[in-house]
N, C-alpha and C positions, 0 to 999 in steps of 0.2 A: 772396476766397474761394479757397479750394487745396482738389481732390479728393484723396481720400487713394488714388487708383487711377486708371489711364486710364479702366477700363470708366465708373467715375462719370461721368468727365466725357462717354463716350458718350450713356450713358442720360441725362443731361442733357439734350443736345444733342439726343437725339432725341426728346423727348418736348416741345419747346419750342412748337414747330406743329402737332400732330398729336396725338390718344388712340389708343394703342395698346394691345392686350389683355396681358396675364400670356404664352399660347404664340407669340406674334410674337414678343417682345421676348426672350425664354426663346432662339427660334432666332437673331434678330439679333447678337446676343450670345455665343451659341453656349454657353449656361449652361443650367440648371436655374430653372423656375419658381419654384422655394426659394429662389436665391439672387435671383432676380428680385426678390421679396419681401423681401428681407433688406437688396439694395441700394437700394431706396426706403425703406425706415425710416435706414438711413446716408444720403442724400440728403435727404430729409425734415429730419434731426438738422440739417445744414449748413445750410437754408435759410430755419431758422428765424425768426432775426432779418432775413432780407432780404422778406418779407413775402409768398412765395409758396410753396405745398407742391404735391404732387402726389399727389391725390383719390384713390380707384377708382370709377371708374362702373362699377354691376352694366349688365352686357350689351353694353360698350363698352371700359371698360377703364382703362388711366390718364390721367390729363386733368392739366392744370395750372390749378390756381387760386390768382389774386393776390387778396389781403387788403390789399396796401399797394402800389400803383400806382408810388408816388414812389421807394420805396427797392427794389422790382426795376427800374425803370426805370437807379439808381444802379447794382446788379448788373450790369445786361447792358453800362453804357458801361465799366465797370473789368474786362468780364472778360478773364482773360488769352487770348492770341489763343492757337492752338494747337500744341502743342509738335512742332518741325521736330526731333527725332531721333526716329528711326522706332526702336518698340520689339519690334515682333515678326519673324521672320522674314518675309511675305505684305509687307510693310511695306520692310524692308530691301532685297527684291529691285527693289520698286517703285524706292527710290530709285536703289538704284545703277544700275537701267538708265537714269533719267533725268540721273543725273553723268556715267557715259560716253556718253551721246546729245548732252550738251550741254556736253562738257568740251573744251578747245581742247588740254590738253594731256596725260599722262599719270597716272595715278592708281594710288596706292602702297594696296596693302590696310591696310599699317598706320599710313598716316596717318587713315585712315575712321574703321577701330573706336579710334583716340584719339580722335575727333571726334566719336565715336557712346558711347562708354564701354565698348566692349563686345570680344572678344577675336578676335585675327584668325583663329583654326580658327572660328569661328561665322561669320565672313565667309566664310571661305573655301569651307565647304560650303553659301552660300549663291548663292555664285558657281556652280553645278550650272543653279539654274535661269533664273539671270541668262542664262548663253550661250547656255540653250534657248532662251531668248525670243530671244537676238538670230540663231538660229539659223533661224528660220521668216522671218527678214524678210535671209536671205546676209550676215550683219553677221558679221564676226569681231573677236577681242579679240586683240591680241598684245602680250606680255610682251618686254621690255627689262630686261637687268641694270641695277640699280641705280636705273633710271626707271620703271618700273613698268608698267601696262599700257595699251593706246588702244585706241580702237574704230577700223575700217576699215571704210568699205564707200559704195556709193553716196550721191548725195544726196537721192536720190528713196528709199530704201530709211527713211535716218536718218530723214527727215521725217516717213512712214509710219510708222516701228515707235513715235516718239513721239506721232503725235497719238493712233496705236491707246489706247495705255498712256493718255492724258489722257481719251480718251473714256471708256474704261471705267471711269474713276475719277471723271472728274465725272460717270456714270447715276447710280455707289455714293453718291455725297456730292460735293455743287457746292463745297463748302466745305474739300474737301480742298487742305492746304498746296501740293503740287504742282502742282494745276492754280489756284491763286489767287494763290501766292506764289513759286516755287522756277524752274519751268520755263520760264515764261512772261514777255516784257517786262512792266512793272508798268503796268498800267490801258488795254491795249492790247485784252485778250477783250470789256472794257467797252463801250470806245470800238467794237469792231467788229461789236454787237450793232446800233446805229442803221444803222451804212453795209450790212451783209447786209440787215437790213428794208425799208428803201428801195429798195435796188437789184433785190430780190427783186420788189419791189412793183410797181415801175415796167417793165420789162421779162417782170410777165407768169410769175413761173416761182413755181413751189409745193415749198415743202420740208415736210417731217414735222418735228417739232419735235428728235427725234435727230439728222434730217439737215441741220439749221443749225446745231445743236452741234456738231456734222463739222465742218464746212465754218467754224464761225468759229473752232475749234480749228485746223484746219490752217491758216488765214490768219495765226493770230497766232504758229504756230508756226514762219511763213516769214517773219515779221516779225523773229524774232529771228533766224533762220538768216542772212538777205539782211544785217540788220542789223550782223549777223560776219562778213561777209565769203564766206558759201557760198551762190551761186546754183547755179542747176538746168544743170544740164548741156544742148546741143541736143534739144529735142522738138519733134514737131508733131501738133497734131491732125487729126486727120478727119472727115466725120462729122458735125459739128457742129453744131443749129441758131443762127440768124441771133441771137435775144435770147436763148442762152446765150452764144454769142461775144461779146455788147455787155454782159451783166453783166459776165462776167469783167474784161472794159476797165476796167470803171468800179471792179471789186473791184481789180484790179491795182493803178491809182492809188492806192487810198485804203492799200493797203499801203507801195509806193514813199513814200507821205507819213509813214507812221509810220513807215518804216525809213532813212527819210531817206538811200535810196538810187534808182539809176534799175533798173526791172526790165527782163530780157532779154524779148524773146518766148515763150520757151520756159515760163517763169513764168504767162504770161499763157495760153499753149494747156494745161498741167497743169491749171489751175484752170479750165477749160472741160471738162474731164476728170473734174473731180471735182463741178461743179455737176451736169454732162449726167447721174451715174451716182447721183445721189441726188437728182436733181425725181422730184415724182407725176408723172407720166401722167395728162392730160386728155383723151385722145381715142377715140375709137371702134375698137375691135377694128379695121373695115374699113379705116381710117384707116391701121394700121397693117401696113406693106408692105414691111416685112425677111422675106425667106427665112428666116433662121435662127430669128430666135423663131418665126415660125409651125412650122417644120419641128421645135422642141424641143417645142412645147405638142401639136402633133399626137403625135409619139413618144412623149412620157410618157401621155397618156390611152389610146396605142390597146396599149400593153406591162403598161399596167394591166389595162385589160379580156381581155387574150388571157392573162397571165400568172394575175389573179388575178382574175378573172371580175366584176370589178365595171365598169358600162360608165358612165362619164360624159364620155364622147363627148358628148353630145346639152347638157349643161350649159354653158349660153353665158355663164352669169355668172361661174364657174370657168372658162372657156376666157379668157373677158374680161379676168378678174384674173388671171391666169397668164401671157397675152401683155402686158400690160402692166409687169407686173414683172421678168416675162425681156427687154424690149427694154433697162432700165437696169442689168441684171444681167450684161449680153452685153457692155455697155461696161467694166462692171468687170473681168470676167474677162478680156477685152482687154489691159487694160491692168495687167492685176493690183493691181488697188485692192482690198484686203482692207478689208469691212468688220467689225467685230464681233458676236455674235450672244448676248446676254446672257441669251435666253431657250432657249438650244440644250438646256443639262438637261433643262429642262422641257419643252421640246417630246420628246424621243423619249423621255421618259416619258408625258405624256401621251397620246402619237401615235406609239405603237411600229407599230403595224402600218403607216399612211401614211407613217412615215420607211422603213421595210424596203420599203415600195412604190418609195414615188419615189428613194430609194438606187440601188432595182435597175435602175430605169429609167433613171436620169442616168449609171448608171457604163456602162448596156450602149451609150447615146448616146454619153458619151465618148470611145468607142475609136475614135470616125470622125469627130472635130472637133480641132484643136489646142489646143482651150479644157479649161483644170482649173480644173473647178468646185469650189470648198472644202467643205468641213462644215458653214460657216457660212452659205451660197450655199444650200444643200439645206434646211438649217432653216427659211427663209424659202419655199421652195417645199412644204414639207410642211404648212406653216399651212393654203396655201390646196387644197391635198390633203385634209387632214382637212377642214375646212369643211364640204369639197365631198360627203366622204364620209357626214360627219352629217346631210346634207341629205336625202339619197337611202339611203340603209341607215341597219340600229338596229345602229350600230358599239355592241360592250361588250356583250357578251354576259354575262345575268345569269340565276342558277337560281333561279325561283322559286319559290316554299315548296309541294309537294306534302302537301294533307291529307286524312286519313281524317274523314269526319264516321258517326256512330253513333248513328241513330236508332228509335226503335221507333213515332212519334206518327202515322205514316201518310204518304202520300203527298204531300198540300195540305202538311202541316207542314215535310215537308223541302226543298219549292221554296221555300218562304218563307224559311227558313234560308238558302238557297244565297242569294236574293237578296240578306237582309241582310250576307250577307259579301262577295258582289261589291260592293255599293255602295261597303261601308267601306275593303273591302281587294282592290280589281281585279287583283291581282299574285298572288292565290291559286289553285291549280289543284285543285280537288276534285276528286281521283282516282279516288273512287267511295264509294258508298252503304251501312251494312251494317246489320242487324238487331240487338241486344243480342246475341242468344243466337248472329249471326255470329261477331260478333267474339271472344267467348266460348270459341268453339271454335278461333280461329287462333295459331298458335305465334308469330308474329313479323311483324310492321309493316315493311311499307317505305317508309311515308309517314315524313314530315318529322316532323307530330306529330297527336293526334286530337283533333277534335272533338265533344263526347260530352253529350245532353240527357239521359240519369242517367248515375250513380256508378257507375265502371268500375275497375275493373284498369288499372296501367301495363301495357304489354307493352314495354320498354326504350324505351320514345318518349314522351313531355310527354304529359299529355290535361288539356284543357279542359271542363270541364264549362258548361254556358249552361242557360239557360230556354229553352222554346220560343219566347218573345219575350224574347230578349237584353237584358241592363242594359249601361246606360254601361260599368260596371265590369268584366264580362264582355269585351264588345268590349273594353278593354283590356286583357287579358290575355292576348288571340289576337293583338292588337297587337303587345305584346312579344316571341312567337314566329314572328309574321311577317319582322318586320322584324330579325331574326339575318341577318347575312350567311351564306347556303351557298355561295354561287358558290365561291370559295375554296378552303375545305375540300373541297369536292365534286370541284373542278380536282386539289388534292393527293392525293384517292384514287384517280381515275380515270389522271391519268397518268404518278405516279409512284411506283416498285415496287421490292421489293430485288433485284430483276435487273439493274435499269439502276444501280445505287450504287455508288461504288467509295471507297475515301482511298487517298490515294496520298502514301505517306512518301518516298519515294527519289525522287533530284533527275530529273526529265523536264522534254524541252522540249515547245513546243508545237505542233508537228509532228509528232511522234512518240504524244505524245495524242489528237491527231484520226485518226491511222492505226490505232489501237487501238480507239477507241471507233464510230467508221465500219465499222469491218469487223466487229463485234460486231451493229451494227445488221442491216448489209446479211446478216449471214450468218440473222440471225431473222428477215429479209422485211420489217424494216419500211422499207429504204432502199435503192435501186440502187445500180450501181456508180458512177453520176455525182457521186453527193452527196456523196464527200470532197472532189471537186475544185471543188466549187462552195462549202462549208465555207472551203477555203483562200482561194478567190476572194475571198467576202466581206468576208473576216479583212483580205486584203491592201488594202481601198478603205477603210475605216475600222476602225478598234478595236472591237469589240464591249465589252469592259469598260463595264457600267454605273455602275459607282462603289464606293467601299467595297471593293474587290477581289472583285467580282461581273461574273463575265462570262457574256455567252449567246451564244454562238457559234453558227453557224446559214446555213444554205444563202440561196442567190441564187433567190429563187420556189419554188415548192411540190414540192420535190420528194419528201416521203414518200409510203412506200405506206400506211400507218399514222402515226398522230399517239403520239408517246412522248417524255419528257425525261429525258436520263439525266444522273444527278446525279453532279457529281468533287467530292471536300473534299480540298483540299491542306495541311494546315497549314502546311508549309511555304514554301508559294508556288508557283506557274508563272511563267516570264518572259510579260506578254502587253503585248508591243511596247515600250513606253517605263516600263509599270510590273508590278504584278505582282498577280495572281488568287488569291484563294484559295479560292472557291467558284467551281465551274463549273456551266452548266447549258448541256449540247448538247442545240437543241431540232430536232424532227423531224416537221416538220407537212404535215397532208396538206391539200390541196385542199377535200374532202368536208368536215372540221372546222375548218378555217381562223379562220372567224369564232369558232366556238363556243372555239375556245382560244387568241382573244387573251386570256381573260381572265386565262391562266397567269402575264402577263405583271404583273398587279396583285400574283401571289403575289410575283416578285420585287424590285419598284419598294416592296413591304411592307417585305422582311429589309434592305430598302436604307433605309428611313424608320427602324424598328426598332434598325439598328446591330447586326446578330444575324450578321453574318460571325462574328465572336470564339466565340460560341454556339452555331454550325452547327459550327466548324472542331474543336470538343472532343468532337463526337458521334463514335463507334465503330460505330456498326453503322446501320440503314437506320431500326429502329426510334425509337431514340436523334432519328437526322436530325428522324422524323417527328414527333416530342414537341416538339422545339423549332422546329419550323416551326407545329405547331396553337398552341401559346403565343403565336408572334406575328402569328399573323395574327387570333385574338382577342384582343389587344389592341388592335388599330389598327380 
């Protein structure tokens, strides 16, 4: 069987083990649920005669179901294994940083794209993000007349920037050609799944199932290294416990045997290095008696509570899980072991305001340690930040439905009312009580919407009419205006105005934008003189750009005097560090609203889900802006 497309053979393959719904697979794919649909009726069509299709289950999703056991059984042994020319760009760069990682000698661009099918300016601008990658790990490429280009750089560096590259591609898929077939000695990852479990076993040490993926990827990545002839250069370690140095022993040998070489020392103290810096921790806070992690967990809790007023000092289960984490974190950053962080998007979207905490907190420790802590270092510290924070405050601030109720039946009849909608609906805040012939007389509502036991007048707000004993069908109805999101909308009119709006056609950098838009603030009182330079501080310790050319740029702790976000459209772009912005939001938050307007941050983690950059960047004026921000923030 031949798909008529990769994506088939994706969706194949992922739906082999697994029922996935129509908007997963929609995103996996990075398609439309139409074509999702479209491409299961064409996979369906091919799988006809091999005696299995692919169902939908209501409320689940798509499933696979065999009718003929014997002839998919035939299917899966004939199927063809997966095709090794990388067709997309994300693909191409994969490989070629794995040919120059693992290539002895020099590589010509236009011998690739004759081996790939494909033209060498498409290599050529894909070589952009090849060198960035090997830029972060001090690897350089240098070009030769007529011999084409090699990589240079340590071999603690090479080792690194490969196993990175295999981890994160055997999270994405174990079955990917690279890390099963390309990079790797052949049956070497196999074989070293039994000798880690063992050795792990016996001596006592606990890894996360990531962190043996680690560690049996970089084994087998030094298997073929040692096996070519490239040992590690002198190292030693430090530091050490007694059954991490005796795994290593044992790990070492079983490498030395499949590389059917002898290993230095230096081999054997790295991998001591790298088990010590990704075991759990088993022991007791008290237990543990390094200065430095105590001295970073103390710092980061008491720069929280002084900076943004939240105290979990007193929290020994997050102090617990924080010293524990930081004591194999302090070995990494030592030695600069970068690990990956797959879930770094997702965390400072879901954890904007704990990642702006413990940011502020790690970069102001920083400046008085020789350790650089990464991006991907901080993600893992913000998990247990937030945790900590959900524990102890109601993080997420949400506006709940304000309603007018409008009764005339007497007193006993309206406490009965009020109860039956506390029961049904607890999130409701009746704002107050009125008489028919009240509300009769008022020009305009500033509740959400009313609640009304007779037939009323809209006054530009929803009304609900009920019995004085409510039906199912009634409570349904208030249901449905409950449950509207206002948080949102409510955050867009509250804090942003055609004062703070600007588009900006003419090319600016972005220093000279923050000096514009800071002195605009500070000169309206809602920002000190401090706040531009804590804006650049920020900027300069990570990227603010949230994705999609959305950037929120934003002080180091609470320095507004007022909470405001002034809105830039560039269509054309701003440079913001390594890519470029086309929607800006400079936000300016005070202390006093701090909590109440994280919730600003859901408005732009929306236009970021939405894909509404393109649609913000066409608006003209503030109004314009505000139409297609209410557009999508009801739809999502």
């Amino acid at each position: 069987m031949r798909f008529a497309n990769p994506r088939l053979a994706q969706l194949f393959e992922m739906l082999q083990n697994e029922t996935l719904p129509q908007d997963e697979l929609a995103q996996r794919l990075s398609v439309s649920t139409r074509t999702v649909r479209a491409d299961i009726t064409a996979l369906n069509a091919l799988l006809a005669d091999h005696g299995v299709q692919f169902i939908l289950s209501r409320g689940n999703g798509y499933q696979l179901k065999i009718d003929d056991a014997s002839r998919y059984q035939l299917l899966q042994d004939t199927h063809p294994r997966a095709i090794r020319i990388p067709r997309s760009s994300p693909e191409r760069v994969h490989y070629l940083v794995v040919r120059f990682l693992t290539s002895a000698f020099s590589l010509k661009l236009e011998d690739l794209a004759d081996e790939w099918f494909i033209s060498r300016a498409t290599l050529q601008s894909d070589m952009a993000e090849v060198r960035e990658w090997f830029h972060r790990y001090h690897l350089t490429l240098e070009t030769r007349p007529r011999h084409g280009m090699k990589l240079f750089g340590s071999e603690m560096a090479i080792r690194a920037c490969l196993t990175d590259l295999l981890w994160k591609l055997a999270q994405q898929d174990s079955l990917n050609p690279l890390v099963t077939e390309v990079a790797l000695n052949a049956g070497v990852p196999e074989q070293l799944v039994r000798v880690l479990h063992e050795t792990c076993t016996r001596h006592q040490i606990r890894l996360t199932d990531e962190g043996e993926l680690f560690l049996r990827l970089y084994c087998a990545v030094s298997v073929r290294r040692i096996s070519e002839g490239y040992p590690l250069p002198e190292f030693s370690a430090q530091e050490v416990a007694e059954n991490v140095r005796e795994a290593a022993r044992d790990i070492a040998s079983a490498i030395a045997q499949l590389a059917d070489k002898a290993l230095s020392p230096s081999e054997e103290n790295w991998l001591c290095v790298h088990i010590a810096a990704r075991q759990v921790q088993e022991i007791s806070p008290s237990a543990i008696n390094a200065d430095d992690e105590e001295a970073l967990v103390n710092y980061i809790l008491r720069y929280i509570n002084t900076q943004y007023n939240y105290n979990l000092l007193s929290d020994t289960q997050l102090h617990a899980d924080l010293l524990t984490h930081i004591k194999t974190m302090i070995t990494r950053v030592r030695y600069q072991i970068m690990i990956p962080n797959p879930l770094l998007d997702n965390i400072k979207q879901h954890y904007p305001m704990a990642w702006d905490m413990t940011l502020a907190a790690v970069s102001g420790w920083g400046k008085y340690t020789p350790y650089a802590i990464s991006e991907n270092e901080i993600g893992f510290l913000v998990l247990h930040i937030g945790v900590g924070l959900e524990r102890h405050y109601n993080i997420g601030y949400q506006r709940q439905p304000r309603v007018l109720l409008v009764c005339d039946a007497g007193n006993a009849m309206v406490r009965m009312i009020e109860a039956v909608l506390q029961r049904k609906y607890p999130q409701v805040e009746i704002s107050r009580t009125l008489t028919l012939r009240e509300y009769e007389l008022m020009e305009s509502i500033s509740e959400d919407f009313v609640i009304s036991t007779a037939r009323i007048a809209e006054k530009a707000k929803p009304v609900v009419t009920i019995a004085p004993f409510p039906t199912e069908y009634q409570l349904e109805q208030i249901g449905k205006l409950v449950l509207v999101d206002r948080t949102r909308p409510w955050m867009l009119e509250k804090y942003f105005d055609a004062s703070h709006f600007r588009i900006i056609d003419k090319p600016i950098d972005q220093q000279t934008l923050f000096q514009q838009l800071c002195a605009q603030l500070q000169e309206e009182g809602f920002v000190g003189a401090e706040f531009l330079d804590s804006v650049v501080e920020r900027e300069a310790i990570v990227s603010t750009l949230l994705g999609d050319g959305i950037a929120l740029p934003h002080s180091l702790g609470l320095l507004a005097q007022k909470t405001v976000v002034y809105t830039v459209l560039a269509p054309h772009g701003i440079q913001w560090g390594d890519e470029t912005a086309h929607v800006i939001f400079l936000l300016a938050i005070s202390k006093s609203e701090y909590e109440e307007a994280m919730a600003i941050y859901d408005i732009f983690v929306t236009f970021l889900r939405e894909r509404a950059v393109t649609r913000l960047c066409g608006c003209r004026d503030f109004e314009a802006f505000k139409t297609v921000a209410m557009e999508s923030l009801s739809r999502f």
